[in-house]
C-alpha positions as a Markdown table, in Angstrom:
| # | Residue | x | y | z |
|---|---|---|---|---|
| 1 | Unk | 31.4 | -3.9 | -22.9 |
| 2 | Unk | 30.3 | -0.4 | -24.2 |
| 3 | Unk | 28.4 | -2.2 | -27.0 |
| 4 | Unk | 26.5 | -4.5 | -24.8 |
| 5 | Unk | 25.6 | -1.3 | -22.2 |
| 6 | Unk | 24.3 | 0.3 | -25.4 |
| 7 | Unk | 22.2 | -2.1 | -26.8 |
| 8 | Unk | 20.7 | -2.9 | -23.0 |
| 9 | Unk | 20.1 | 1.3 | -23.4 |
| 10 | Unk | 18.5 | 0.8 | -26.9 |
| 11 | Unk | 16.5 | -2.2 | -25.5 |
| 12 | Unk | 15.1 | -0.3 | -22.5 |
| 13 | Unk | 14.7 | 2.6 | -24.3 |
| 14 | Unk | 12.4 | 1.1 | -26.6 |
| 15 | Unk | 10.5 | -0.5 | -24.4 |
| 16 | Unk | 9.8 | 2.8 | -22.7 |
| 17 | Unk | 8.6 | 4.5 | -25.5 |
| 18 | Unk | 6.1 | 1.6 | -26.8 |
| 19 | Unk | 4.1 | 1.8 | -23.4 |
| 20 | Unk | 2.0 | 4.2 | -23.4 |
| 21 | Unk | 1.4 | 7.4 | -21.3 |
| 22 | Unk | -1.8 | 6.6 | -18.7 |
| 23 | Unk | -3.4 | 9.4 | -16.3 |
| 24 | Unk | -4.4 | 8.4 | -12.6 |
| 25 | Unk | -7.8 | 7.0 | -12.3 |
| 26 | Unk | -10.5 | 8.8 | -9.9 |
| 27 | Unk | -13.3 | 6.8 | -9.0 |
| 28 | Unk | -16.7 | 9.3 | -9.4 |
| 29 | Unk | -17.4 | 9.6 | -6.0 |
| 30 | Unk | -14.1 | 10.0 | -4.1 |
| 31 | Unk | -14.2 | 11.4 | 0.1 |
| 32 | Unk | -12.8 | 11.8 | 3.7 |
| 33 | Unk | -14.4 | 12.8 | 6.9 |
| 34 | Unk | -13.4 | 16.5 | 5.6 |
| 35 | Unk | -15.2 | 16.7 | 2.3 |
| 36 | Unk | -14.6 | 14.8 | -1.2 |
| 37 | Unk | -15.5 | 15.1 | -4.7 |
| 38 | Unk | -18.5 | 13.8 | -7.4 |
| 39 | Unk | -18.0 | 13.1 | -10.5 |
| 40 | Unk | -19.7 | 15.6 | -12.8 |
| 41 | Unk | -21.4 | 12.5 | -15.4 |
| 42 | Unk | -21.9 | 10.9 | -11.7 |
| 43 | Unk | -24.1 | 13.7 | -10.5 |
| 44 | Unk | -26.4 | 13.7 | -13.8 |
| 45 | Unk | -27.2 | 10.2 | -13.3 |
| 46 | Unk | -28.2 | 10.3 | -9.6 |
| 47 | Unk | -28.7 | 13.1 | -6.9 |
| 48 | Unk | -25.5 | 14.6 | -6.3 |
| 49 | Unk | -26.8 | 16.4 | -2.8 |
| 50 | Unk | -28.0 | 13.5 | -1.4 |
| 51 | Unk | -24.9 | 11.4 | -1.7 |
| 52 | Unk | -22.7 | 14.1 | -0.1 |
| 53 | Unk | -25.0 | 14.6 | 2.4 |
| 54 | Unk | -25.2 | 10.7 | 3.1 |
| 55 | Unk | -21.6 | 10.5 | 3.6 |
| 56 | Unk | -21.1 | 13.4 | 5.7 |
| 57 | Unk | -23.9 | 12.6 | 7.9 |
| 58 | Unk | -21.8 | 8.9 | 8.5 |
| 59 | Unk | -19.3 | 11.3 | 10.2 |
| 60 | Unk | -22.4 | 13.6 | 12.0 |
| 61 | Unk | -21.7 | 16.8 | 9.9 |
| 62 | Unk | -23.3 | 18.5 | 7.5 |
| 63 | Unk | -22.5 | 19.1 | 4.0 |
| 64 | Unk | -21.3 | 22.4 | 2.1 |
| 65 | Unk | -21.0 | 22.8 | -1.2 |
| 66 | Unk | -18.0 | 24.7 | -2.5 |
| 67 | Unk | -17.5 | 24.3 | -6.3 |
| 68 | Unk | -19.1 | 22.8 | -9.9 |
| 69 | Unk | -17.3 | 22.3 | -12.7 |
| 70 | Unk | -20.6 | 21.7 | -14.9 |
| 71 | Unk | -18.9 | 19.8 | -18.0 |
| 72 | Unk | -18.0 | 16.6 | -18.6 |
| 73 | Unk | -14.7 | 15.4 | -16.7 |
| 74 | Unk | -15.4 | 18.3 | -14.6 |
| 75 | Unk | -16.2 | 17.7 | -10.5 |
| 76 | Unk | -18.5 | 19.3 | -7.6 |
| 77 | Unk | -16.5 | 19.7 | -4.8 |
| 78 | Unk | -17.9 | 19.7 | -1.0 |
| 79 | Unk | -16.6 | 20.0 | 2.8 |
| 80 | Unk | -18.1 | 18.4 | 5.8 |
| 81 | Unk | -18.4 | 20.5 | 8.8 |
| 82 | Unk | -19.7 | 20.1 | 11.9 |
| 83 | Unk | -22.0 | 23.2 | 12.2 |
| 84 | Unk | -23.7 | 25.2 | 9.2 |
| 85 | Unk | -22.5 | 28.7 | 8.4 |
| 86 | Unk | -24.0 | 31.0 | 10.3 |
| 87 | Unk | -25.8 | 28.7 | 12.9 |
| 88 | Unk | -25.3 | 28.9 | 16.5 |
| 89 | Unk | -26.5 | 25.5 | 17.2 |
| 90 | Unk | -25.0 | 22.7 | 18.1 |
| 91 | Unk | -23.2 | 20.2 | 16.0 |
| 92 | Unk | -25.6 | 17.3 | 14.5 |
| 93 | Unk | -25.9 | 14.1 | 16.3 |
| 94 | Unk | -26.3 | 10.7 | 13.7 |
| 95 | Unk | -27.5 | 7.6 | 15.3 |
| 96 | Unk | -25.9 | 5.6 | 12.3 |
């Protein structure tokens, strides 16, 4: 009995340690209705701005961005929001 659990241990065991370790996968352009992230590589092939503005207009808000990570693997992060910093007028209206 305890030779049979330990070579079912062993087997497992080994077959653990031959598969190898794998990080999560992010597409390059992941987002929500609150914001999302691009791809750093993503945004020197194609316009970075007008992507996250596309998508947040989809939702009738307007885009801010908040961060760059200006390397690659790195991300620019942005929010949607429904009125610009610092504006008083109303939220935008899409006809999408």
């Amino acid at each position: 009995m305890r030779t049979k659990l330990a070579a079912c241990l062993v087997a497992v065991c080994g077959m653990l340690a031959s598969v190898p370790a794998q990080a999560d996968w992010t597409p390059p352009f992941k987002a929500n209705d609150t914001g999302g992230i691009i791809a750093y590589t993503l945004a020197t092939q194609s316009d970075a701005r007008q992507l996250a503005v596309d998508h947040c207009a989809l939702y009738g808000k307007v885009v801010k961005f908040l961060a760059v990570q200006a390397y690659p693997g790195g991300y620019i992060s942005f929010a949607c929001r429904w009125v610009p910093y610092g504006s008083t007028a109303r939220p935008v209206r899409t006809l999408y």
